[in-house]
C-alpha positions as CSV (number, residue, x, y, z in Angstrom):
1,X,-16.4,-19.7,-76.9
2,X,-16.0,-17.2,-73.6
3,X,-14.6,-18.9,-70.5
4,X,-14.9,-17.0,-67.4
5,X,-12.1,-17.1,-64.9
6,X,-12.7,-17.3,-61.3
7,X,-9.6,-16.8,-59.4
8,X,-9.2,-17.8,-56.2
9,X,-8.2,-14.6,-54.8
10,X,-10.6,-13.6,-51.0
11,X,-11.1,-10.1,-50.2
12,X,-10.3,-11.0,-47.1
13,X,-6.9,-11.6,-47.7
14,X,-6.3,-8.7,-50.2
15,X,-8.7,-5.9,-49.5
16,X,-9.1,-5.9,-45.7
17,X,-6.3,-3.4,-43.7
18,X,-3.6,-4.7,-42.2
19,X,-4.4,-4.7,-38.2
20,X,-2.8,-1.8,-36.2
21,X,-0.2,-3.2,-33.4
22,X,-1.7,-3.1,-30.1
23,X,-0.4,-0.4,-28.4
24,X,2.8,-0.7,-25.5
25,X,0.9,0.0,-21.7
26,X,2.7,3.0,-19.9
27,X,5.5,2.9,-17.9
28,X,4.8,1.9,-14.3
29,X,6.0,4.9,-12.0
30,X,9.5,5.2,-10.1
31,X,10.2,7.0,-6.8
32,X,7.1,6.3,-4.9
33,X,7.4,7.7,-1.7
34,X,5.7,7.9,1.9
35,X,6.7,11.7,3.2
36,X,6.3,15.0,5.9
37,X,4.2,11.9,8.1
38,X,2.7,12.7,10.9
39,X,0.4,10.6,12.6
40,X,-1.7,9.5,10.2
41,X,-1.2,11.4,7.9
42,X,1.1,12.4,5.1
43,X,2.0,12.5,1.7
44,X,2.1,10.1,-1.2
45,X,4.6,10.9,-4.0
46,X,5.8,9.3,-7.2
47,X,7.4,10.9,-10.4
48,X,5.5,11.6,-13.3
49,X,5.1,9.1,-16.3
50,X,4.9,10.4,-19.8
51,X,1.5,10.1,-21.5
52,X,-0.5,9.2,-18.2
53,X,-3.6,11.3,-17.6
54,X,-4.2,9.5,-14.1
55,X,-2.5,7.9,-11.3
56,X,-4.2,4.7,-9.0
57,X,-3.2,4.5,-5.4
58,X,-3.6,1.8,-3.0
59,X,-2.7,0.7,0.5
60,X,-3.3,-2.2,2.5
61,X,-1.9,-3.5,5.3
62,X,1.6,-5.3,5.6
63,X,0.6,-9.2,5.7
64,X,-2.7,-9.2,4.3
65,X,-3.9,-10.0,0.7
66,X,-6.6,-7.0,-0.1
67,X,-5.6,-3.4,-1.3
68,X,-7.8,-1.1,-1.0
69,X,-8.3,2.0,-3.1
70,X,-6.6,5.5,-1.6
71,X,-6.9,8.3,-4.3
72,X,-7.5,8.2,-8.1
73,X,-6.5,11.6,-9.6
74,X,-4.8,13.1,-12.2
75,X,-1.5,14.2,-10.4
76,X,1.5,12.2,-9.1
77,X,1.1,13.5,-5.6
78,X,-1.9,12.9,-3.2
79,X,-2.3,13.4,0.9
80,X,-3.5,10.4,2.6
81,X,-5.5,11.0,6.1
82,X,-6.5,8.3,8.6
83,X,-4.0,6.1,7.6
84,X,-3.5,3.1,10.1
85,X,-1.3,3.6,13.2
86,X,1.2,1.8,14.9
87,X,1.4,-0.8,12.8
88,X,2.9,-1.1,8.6
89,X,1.3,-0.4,5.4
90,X,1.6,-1.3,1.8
91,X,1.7,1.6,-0.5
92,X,1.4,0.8,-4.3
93,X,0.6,3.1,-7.5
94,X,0.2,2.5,-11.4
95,X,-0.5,4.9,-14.2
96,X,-3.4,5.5,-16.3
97,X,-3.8,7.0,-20.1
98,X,-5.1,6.4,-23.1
99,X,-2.3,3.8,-23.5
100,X,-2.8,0.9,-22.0
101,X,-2.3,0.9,-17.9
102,X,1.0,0.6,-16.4
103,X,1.9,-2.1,-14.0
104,X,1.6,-2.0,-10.0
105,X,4.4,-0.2,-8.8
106,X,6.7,-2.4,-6.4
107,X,4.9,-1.7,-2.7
108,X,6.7,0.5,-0.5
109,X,6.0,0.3,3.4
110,X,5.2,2.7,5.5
111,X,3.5,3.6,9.0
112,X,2.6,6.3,11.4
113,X,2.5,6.7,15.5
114,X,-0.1,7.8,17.9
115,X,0.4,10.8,20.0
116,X,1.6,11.5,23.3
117,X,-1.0,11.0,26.2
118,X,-1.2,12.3,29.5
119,X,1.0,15.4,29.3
120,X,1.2,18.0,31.4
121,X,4.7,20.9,31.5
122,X,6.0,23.0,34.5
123,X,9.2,25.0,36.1
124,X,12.1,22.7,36.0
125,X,14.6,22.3,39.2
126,X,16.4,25.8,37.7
127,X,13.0,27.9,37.0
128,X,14.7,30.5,35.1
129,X,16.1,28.5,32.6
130,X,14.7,25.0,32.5
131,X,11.0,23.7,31.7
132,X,10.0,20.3,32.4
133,X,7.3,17.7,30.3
134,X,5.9,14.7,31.5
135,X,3.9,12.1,29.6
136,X,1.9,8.9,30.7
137,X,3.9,5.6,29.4
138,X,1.6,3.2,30.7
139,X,0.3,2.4,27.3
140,X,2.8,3.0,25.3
141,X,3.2,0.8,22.0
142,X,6.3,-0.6,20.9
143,X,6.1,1.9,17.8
144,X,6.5,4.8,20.2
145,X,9.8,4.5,20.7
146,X,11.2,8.2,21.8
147,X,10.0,11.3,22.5
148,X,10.9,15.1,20.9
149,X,10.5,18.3,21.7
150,X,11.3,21.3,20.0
151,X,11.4,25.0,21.0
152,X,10.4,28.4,19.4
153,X,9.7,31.9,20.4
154,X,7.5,32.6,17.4
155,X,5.7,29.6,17.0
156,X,6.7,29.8,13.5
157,X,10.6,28.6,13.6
158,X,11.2,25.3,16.1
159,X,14.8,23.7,17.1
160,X,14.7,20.2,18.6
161,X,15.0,20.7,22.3
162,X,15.0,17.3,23.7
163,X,15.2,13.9,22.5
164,X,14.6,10.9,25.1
165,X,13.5,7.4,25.5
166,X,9.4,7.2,25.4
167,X,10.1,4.9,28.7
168,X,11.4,8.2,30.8
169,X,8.3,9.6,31.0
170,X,9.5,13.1,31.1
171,X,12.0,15.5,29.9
172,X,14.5,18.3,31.2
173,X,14.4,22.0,28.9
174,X,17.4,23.3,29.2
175,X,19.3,26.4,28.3
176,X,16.1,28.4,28.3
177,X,16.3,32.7,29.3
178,X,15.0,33.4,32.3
179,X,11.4,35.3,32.2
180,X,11.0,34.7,28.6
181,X,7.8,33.5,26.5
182,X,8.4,30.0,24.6
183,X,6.1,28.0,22.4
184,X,6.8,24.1,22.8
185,X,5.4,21.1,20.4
186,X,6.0,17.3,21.6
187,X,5.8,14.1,19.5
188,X,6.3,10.6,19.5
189,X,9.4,9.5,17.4
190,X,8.0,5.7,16.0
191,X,10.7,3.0,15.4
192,X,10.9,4.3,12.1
193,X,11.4,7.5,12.3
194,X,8.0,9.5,11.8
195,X,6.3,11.7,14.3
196,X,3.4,11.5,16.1
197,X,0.6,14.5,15.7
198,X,2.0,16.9,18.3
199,X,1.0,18.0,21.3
200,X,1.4,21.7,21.6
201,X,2.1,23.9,24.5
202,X,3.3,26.9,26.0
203,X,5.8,28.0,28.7
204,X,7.3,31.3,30.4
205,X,10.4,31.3,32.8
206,X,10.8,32.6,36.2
207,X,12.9,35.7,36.5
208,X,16.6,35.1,37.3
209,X,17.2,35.3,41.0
């Protein structure tokens, strides 16, 4: 007499694949960087992470809860226009791939100045060699905080000229040669270092007496 044998093997346990390890995200990005600001606007940088096809961007600002979305792209670099002024911002970026998405980057703040108001330039005491610029300070934020001015004769190259408290409300060229063509650009220096859009202008000295 035949007995059949029924062994208590299930396919499930024997004949199905073993499951595939879920994959590792990416690597969040290092170096992320607010640069070349002025006013509101600048650049956005971080260094590359291996495998990522994308990169997520985000600022809010300083103190509040919600990001908001500021470029999705495929490169490690964006410009950012509009951004807020006089007053901080959150900067934040993660990768994206076919791996799983990195983590947020750590935030980085940032923050930009508004320009100079109110300006107007003319012959200094010496008009032969010294230019004078004026600004209006009567609403003046605490971010603006000095004010530059640099100097070229071919609009192309400039040297820092002057460098005084926003509170003066004017500034003293020196140094200039007399009956000579210059090109002038002014800013706002913020607590922090950035510069206001400029405000861009043109000058010519007396003759020497």
């Amino acid at each position: 007499m035949r007995t059949n044998l029924k062994l208590g093997l299930g396919l499930g346990a024997v004949g199905a694949p073993a499951s595939e390890a879920e994959p590792e995200p990416l690597d969040a990005p290092t170096g992320l960087e607010y640069v070349n600001v002025v006013g509101a606007t600048g650049a956005v940088n971080c260094n590359a992470v291996a495998e990522a096809t994308g990169y997520e961007f985000e600022f809010k600002l300083t103190g509040e809860e919600v990001w908001s979305p500021l470029s999705t792209g495929p490169t490690p670099n964006v410009g950012a226009s509009d951004m807020p002024l006089d007053t901080l911002f959150d900067l934040r970026v993660r990768a994206t791939g076919e791996r799983p998405t990195s983590e947020w980057t750590e935030a980085i703040v940032a923050g930009g100045v508004s320009p100079l108001e109110g300006t107007s330039s003319g012959n200094g005491i010496s008009p032969d060699t010294t230019m004078l610029f004026q600004w209006a300070n009567d609403s003046q934020t605490d971010w603006q905080n000095q004010v530059r001015v640099d100097v070229s004769l071919d609009n192309s190259e400039f040297t820092q000229a002057a460098l005084v408290a926003a509170s003066d409300d004017s500034a003293t060229i020196e140094g200039l040669t007399p009956e000579t063509f210059y090109y002038f650009r002014a800013y706002y220096v913020s607590i922090h270092g950035t510069l206001s859009a400029s405000v861009e202008f043109t000058h010519t000295t007396s003759p020497a007496p």
